[in-house]
Wavefront OBJ file of the C-alpha trace (Angstrom):
o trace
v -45.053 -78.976 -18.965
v -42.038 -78.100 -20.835
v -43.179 -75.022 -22.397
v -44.386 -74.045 -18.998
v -41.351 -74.272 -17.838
v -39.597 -72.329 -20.427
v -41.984 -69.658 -19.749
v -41.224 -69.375 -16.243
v -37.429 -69.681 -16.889
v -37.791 -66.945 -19.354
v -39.393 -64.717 -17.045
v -37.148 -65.233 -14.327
v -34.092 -64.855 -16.508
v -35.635 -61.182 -17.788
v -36.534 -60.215 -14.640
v -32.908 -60.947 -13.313
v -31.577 -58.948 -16.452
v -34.131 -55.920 -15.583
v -32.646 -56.173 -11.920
v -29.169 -56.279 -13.215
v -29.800 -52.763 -15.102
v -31.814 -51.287 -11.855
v -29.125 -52.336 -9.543
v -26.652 -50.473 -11.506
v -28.993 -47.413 -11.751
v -29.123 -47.672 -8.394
v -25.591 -47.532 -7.273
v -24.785 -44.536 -9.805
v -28.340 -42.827 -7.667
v -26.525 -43.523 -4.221
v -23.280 -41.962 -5.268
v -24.551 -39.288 -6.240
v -26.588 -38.857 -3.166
v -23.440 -39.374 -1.272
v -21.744 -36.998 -3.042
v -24.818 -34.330 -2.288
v -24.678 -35.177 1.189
v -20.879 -34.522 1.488
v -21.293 -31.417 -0.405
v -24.724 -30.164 1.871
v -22.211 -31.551 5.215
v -19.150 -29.158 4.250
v -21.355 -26.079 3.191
v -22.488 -26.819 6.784
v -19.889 -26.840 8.518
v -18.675 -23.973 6.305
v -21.399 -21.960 7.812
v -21.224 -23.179 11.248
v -17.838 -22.389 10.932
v -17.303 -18.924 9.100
v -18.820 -16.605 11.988
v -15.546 -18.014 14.288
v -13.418 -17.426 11.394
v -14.645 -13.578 10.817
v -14.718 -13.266 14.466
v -10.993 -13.918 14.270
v -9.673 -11.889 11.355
v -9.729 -8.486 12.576
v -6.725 -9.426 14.960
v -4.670 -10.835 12.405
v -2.743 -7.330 11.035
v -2.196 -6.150 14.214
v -0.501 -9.415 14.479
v 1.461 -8.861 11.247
v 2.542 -5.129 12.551
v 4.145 -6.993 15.509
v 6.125 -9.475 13.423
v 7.121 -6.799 11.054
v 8.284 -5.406 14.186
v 10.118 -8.161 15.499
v 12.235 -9.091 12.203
v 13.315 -4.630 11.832
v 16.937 -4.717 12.600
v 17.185 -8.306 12.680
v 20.121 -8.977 9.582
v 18.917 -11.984 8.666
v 15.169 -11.464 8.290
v 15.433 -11.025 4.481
v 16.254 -14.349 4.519
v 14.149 -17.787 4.856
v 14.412 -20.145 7.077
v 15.524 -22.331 4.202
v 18.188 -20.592 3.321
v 19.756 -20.715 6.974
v 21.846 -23.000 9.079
v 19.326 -24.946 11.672
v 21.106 -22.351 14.401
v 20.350 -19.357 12.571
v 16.666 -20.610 11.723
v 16.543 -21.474 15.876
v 18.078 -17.465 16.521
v 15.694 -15.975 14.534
v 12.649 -18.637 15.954
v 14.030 -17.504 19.259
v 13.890 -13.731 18.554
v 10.430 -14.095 18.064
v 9.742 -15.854 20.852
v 11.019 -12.953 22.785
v 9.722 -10.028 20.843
v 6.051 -11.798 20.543
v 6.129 -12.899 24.365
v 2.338 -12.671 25.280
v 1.768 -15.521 22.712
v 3.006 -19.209 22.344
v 5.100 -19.155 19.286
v 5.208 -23.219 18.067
v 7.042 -24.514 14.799
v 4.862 -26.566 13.061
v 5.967 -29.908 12.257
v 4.911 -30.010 8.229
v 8.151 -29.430 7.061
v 7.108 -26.549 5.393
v 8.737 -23.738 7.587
v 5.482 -22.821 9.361
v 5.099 -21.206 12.533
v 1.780 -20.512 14.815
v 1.347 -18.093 17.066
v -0.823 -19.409 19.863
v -3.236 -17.508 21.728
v -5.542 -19.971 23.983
v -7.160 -22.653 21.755
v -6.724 -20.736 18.315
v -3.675 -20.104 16.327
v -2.015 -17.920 13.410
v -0.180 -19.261 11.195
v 2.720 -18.051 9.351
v 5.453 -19.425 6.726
v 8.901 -18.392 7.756
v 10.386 -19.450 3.945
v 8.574 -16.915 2.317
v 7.266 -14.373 5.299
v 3.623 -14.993 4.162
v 0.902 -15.601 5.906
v -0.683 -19.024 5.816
v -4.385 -19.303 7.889
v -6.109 -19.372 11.183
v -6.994 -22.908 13.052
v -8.855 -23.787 15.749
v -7.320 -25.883 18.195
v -10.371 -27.020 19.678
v -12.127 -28.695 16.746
v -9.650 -29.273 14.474
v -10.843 -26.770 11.760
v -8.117 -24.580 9.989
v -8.395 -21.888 7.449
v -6.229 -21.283 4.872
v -5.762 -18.476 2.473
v -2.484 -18.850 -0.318
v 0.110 -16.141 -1.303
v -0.748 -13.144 1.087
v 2.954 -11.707 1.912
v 3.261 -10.042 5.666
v 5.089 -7.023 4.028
v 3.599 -6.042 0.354
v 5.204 -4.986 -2.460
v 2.329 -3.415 -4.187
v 2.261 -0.178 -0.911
v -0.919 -1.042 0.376
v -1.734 -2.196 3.835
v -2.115 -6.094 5.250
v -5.076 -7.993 3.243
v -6.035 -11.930 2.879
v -5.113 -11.103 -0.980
v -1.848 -11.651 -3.187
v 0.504 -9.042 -4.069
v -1.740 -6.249 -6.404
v -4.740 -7.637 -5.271
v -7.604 -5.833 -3.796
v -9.614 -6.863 -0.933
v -13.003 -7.045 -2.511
v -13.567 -10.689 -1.289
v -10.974 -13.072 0.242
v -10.822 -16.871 -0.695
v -10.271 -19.481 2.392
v -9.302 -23.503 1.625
v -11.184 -24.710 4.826
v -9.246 -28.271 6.409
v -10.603 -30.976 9.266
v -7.208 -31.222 10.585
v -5.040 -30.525 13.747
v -2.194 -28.423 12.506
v -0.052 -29.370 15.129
v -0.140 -33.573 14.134
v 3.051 -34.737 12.619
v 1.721 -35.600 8.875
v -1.844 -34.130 8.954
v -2.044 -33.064 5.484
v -6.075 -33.611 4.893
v -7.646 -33.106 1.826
v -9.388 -29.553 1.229
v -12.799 -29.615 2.511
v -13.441 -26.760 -0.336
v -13.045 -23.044 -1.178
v -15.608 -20.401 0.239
v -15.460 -16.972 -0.432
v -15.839 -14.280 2.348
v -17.240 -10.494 1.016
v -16.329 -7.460 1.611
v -19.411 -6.675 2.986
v -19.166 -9.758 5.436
v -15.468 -8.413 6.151
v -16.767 -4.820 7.230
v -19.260 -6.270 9.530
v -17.088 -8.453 11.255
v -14.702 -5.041 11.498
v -11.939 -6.218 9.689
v -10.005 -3.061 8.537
v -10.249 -2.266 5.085
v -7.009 -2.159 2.134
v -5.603 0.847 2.409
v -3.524 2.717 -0.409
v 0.143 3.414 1.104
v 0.999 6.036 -1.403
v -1.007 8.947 -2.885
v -3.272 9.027 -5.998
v -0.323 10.748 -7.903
v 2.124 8.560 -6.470
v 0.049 5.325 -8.193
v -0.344 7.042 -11.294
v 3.346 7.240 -11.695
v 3.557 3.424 -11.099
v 0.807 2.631 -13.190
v 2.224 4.354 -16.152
v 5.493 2.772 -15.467
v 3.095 -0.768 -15.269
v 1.601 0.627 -18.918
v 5.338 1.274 -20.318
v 6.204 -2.726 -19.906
v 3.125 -3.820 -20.855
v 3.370 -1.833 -24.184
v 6.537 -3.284 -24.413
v 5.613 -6.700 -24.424
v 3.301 -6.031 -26.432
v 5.816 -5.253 -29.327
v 8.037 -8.447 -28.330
v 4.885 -10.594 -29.107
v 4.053 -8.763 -32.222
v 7.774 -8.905 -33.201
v 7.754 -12.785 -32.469
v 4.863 -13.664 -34.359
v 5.882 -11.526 -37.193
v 9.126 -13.412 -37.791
v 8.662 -17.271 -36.197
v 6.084 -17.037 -39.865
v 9.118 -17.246 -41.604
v 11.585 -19.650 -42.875
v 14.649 -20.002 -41.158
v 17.447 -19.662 -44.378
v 20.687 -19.581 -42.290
v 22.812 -22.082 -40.411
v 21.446 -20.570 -36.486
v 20.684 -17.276 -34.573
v 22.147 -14.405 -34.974
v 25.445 -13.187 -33.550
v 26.463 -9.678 -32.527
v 29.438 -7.825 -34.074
v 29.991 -5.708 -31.177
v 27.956 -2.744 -32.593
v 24.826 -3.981 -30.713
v 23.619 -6.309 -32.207
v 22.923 -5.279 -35.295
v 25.493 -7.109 -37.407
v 26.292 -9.840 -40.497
v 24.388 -12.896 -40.346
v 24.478 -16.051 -42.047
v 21.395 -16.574 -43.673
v 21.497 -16.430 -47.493
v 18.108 -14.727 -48.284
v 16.342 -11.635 -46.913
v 13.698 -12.110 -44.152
v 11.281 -8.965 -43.968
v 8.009 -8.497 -42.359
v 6.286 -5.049 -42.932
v 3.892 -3.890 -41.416
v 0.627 -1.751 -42.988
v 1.760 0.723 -45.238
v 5.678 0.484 -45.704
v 7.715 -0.423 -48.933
v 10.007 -3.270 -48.297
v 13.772 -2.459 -47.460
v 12.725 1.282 -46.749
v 14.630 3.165 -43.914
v 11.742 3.973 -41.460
v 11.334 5.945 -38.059
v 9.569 5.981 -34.867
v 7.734 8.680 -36.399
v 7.168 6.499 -39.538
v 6.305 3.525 -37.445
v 3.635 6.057 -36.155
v 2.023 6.592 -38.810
v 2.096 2.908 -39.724
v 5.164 2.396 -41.822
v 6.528 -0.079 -40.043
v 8.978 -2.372 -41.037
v 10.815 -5.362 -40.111
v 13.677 -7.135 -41.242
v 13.740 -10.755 -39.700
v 17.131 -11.727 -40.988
v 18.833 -8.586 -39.602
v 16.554 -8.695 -36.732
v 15.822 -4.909 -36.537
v 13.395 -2.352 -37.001
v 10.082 -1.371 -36.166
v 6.312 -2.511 -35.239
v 2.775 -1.546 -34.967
v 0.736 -3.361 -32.808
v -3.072 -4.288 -33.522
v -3.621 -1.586 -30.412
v -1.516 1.464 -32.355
v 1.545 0.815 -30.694
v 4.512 1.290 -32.351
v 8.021 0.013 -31.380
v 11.699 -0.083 -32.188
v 13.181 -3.809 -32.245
v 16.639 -3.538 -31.234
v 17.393 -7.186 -32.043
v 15.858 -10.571 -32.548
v 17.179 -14.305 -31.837
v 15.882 -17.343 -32.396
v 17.348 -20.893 -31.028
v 16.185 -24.204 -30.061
v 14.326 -22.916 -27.368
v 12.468 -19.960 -29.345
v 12.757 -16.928 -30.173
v 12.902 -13.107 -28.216
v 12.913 -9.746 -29.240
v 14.428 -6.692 -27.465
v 12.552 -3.781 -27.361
v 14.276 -0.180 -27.520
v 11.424 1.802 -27.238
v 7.456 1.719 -27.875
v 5.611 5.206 -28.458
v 2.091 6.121 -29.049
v -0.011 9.678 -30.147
v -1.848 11.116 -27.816
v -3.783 14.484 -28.212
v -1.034 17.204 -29.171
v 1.782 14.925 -28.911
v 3.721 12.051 -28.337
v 4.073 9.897 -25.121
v 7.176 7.850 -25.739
v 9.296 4.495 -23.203
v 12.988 3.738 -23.796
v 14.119 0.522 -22.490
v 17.697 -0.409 -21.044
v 19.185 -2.445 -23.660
v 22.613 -4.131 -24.649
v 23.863 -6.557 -22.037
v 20.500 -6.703 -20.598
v 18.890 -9.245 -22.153
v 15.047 -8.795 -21.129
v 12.832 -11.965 -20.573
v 10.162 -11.331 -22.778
v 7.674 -13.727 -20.541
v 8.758 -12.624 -17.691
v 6.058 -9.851 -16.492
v 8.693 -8.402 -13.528
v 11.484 -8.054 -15.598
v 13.224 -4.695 -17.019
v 11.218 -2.303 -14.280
v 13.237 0.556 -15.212
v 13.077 3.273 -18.019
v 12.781 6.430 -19.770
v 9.717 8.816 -20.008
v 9.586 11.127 -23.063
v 6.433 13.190 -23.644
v 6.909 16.159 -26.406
v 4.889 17.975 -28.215
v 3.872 17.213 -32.070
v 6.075 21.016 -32.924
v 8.636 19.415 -31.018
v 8.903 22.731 -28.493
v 8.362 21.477 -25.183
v 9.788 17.718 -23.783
v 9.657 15.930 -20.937
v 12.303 13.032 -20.178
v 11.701 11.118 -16.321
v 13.385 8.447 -15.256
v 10.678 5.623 -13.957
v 10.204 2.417 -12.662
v 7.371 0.676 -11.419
v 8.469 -0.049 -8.018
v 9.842 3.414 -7.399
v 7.548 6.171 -10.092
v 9.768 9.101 -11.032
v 13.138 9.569 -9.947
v 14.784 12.419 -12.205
v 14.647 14.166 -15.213
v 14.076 17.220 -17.671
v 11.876 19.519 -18.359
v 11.951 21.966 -21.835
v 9.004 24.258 -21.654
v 9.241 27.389 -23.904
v 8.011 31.085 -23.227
v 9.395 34.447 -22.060
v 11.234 32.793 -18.977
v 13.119 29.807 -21.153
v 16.467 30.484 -21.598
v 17.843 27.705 -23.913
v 19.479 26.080 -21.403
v 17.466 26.771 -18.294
v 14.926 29.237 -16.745
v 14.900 32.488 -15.007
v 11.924 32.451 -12.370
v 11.901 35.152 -9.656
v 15.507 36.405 -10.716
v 16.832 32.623 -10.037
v 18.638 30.825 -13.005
v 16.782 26.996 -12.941
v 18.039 24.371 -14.945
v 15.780 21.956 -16.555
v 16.993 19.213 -14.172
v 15.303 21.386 -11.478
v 12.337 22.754 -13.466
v 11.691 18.393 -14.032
v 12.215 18.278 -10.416
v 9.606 21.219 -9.745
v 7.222 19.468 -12.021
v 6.821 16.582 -10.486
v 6.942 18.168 -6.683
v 4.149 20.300 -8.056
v 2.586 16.909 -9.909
v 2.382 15.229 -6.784
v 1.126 17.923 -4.827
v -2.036 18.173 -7.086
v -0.945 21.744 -8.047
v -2.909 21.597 -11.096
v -6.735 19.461 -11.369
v -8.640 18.411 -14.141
v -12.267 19.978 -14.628
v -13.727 17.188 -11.982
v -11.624 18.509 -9.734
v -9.055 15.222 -10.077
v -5.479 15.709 -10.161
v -4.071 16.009 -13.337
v -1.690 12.713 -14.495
v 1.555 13.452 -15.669
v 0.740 13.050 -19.502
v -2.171 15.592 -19.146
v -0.248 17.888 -16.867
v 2.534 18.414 -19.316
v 0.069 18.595 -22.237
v -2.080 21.068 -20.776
v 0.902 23.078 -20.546
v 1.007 24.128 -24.010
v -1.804 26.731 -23.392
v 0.163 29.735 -22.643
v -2.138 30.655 -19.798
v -2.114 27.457 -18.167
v 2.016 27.654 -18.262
v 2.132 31.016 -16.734
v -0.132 30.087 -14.301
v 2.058 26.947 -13.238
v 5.293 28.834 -13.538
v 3.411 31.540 -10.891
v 2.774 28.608 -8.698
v 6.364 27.360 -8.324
v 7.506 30.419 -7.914
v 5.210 31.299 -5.278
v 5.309 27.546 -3.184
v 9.469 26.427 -3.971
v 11.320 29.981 -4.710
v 10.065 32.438 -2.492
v 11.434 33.162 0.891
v 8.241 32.135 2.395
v 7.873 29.050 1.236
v 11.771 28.218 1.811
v 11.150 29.197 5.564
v 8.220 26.012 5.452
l 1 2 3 4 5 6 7 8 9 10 11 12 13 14 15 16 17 18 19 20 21 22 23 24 25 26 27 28 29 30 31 32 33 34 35 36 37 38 39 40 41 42 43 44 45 46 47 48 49 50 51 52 53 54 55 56 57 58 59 60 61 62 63 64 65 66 67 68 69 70 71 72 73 74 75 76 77 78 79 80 81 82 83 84 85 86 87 88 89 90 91 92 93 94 95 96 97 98 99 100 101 102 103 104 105 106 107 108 109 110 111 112 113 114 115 116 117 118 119 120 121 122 123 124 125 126 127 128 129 130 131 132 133 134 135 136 137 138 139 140 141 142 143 144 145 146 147 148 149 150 151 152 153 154 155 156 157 158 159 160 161 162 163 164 165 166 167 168 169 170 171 172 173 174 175 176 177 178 179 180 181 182 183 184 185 186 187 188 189 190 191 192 193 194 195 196 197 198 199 200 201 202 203 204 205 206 207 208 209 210 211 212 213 214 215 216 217 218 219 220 221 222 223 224 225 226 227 228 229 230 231 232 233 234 235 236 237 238 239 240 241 242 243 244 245 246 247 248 249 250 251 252 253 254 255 256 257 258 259 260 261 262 263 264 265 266 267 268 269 270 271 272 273 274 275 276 277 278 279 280 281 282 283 284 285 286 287 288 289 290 291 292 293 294 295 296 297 298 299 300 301 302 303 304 305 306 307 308 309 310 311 312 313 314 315 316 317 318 319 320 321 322 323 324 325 326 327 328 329 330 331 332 333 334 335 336 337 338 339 340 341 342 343 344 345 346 347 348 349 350 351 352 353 354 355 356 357 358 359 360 361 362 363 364 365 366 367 368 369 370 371 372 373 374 375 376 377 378 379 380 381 382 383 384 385 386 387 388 389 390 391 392 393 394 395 396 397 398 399 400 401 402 403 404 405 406 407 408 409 410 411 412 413 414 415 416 417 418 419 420 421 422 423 424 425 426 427 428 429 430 431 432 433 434 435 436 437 438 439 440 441 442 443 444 445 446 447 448 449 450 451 452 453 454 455 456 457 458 459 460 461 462 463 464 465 466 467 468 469
């Protein structure tokens, strides 16, 4: 009887300990179900959703055009609401209100400087701190759309898009709430991210992203954008070059008033070289081209060669508690027949080596490898070309100018011609593509190619015919 008992207590007590393990299976099983369901319940409403959404969008830059309209003239649209007294935020709520009167113009009451423009049971949103705009809700079922970092007005010259700042509108990315935007505290959790195509953009006729400036007019920006990322470049290559070694002296280094190239403190030479040079040997740009590069840590001066062929002139290098930096003077590179060539603003301005925005401005120099012909431009990468020089040699070179159809140029004007002519695709490429800058002023060295370009500026700027256009 006893052992009969024991039995059945046994089995009892393992099949307890087996329902122990299955009830534990069994909850993990049911989470994860849940957690299917939720996922298979927003991808539904997602799609249940997204044809109101699309059917929305192509509204929205009209929208923007109106509010860019609204703040022109206005003196204190540059600034956020933030950064105004409540009156001045209420003025410039109310000039909206008047300028935007077919719509219902609401603050929303987030706290985050939102405003929604109202148009029967949907609404725009848009953030007032920043002039961006935020999403599109619907006021009826408490759905709202949001898309991050799309500014009203964009800095990059292309036209309104649900994308950031030098972004293209390939596909457009949408945080999709269950909220009512208009509920004091209604900050729901993200229901998820869903992408929307381009293709599903064109069939719902929202306008494509359209280039602001010309083809020419980019290139100039973009080789501005290639001028600080070359120059970055170097500071990293600089940085890593010398944080390697030992610090000998008592701190950074401190200028003499010659620019930062002066006596430090530290007891023992630091020099980093780079392939090919001989320690403590004077070098060049044109050394530092051809891989002689050289270093010296302690003095914090002299030149580069990135892994990519760049070389670069280090006009200083600190290093403190919080790291180190390196100023760039210039970075250069060899391109077919010549040089290509960026000076940087230095001396006072210190430039933030992590910072991607910072230092916009410098100096173009493309020359020749016989050193005949040079180019100097003033760029930046907000604004391309601005000014500059232009030494081209042949029969109608002067030394210190040119003589086209009987007119004395200087080379300030000839630069000026170049780029007018640059811009207006005077000269293509054999695909028919207008020729970039770099390729423009190399092609130039063919004698042919010259007189033919000097022909066409004096036939479209100098003659009487084209001054009467």
């Amino acid at each position: 009887m006893l052992s009969s008992r024991f039995v059945v207590c046994m089995t009892i007590a393992a099949g307890l300990n087996g329902c122990s393990g299955m009830t534990a299976a069994h909850v993990s099983d049911n989470s994860t179900q849940i957690q299917m369901v939720q996922k298979d319940e927003r991808e539904n409403l997602w799609q249940d959703n997204k044809g109101w959404l699309l059917s929305k969008l192509p509204k929205t830059e009209p929208l923007v055009r109106d509010i860019q309209s609204a703040l022109e003239g206005y003196p204190d649209a540059k600034y956020s609401c933030s950064g105004l007294s409540d009156a001045g935020c209420n003025k410039l709520l109310n000039l909206l209100r008047q300028k935007l009167s077919p719509y219902n113009l609401a603050q929303l009451p987030d706290g985050f400087g939102r405003v929604a423009l109202i148009d029967g049971g949907y609404a725009y949103v848009f953030r007032m701190t920043d002039w961006t705009f935020s999403g599109i809700a619907n006021l009826s079922t408490d759905i709202y759309f949001s898309v991050q970092d799309v500014p009203l007005r964009r800095t990059d010259e292309r036209s309104f898009a649900f994308v950031p700042d030098n972004k293209t509108d390939s596909e457009t990315v949408w945080t999709m709430y269950h909220r009512n935007i208009m509920d004091q505290g209604g900050n729901a959790s993200p229901l998820g991210e869903y992408t929307l195509t381009r293709a599903e953009l064109d069939a719902a006729g929202v306008p494509k992203q359209i280039d602001l400036l010309t083809l020419p007019q980019r290139n100039e920006r973009e080789l501005a954008k290639q001028g600080m990322v070359w120059r970055r470049r170097a500071q990293m290559k600089a940085i890593a070059m010398c944080s390697s070694k030992p610090d000998s002296g008592s701190g950074s280094r401190k200028p003499d008033g010659r620019g930062g190239r002066g006596k430090h403190t530290r007891t023992t030479s630091q020099e980093s070289t780079s392939t090919g040079s001989t320690p403590g040997s004077a070098t060049t740009m044109a050394d530092a081209l051809q891989g002689k590069a050289h270093l010296n840590c302690n003095a914090g001066s002299g030149y580069v060669v990135t892994e990519d062929g760049i070389a670069a002139e280090v006009y200083s290098l600190t290093r403190s508690k919080e790291g180190s930096d390196a100023v760039i003077a210039a970075t250069a590179r060899e391109i077919p027949g010549g040089v290509i060539r960026f000076n940087y603003p230095v001396g006072k301005e210190r430039i933030d080596s992590m910072n991607p925005d910072a230092g916009k401005e410098m100096i173009l120099q493309i020359e020749t490898m016989d050193d005949n012909n040079k180019l100097n431009l003033n760029l930046s990468s907000d604004t391309g070309v601005t000014a500059g020089t232009l030494a081209l040699t042949g029969n109608w070179y002067l030394g210190f100018g040119y003589r086209i159809r009987g007119k004395e140029i200087s080379t300030n004007d000839f630069a000026a011609f170049f780029i007018r002519a640059y811009r207006d695709c005077a000269m293509r490429n054999s695909e028919g593509i207008c020729k970039n800058i770099p390729d423009l002023f190399m092609s130039l060295q063919n004698p042919l190619i010259a007189a033919e370009f000097l022909q066409y500026i004096s036939d479209h700027y100098l003659s009487d015919a084209a001054k009467g256009r």
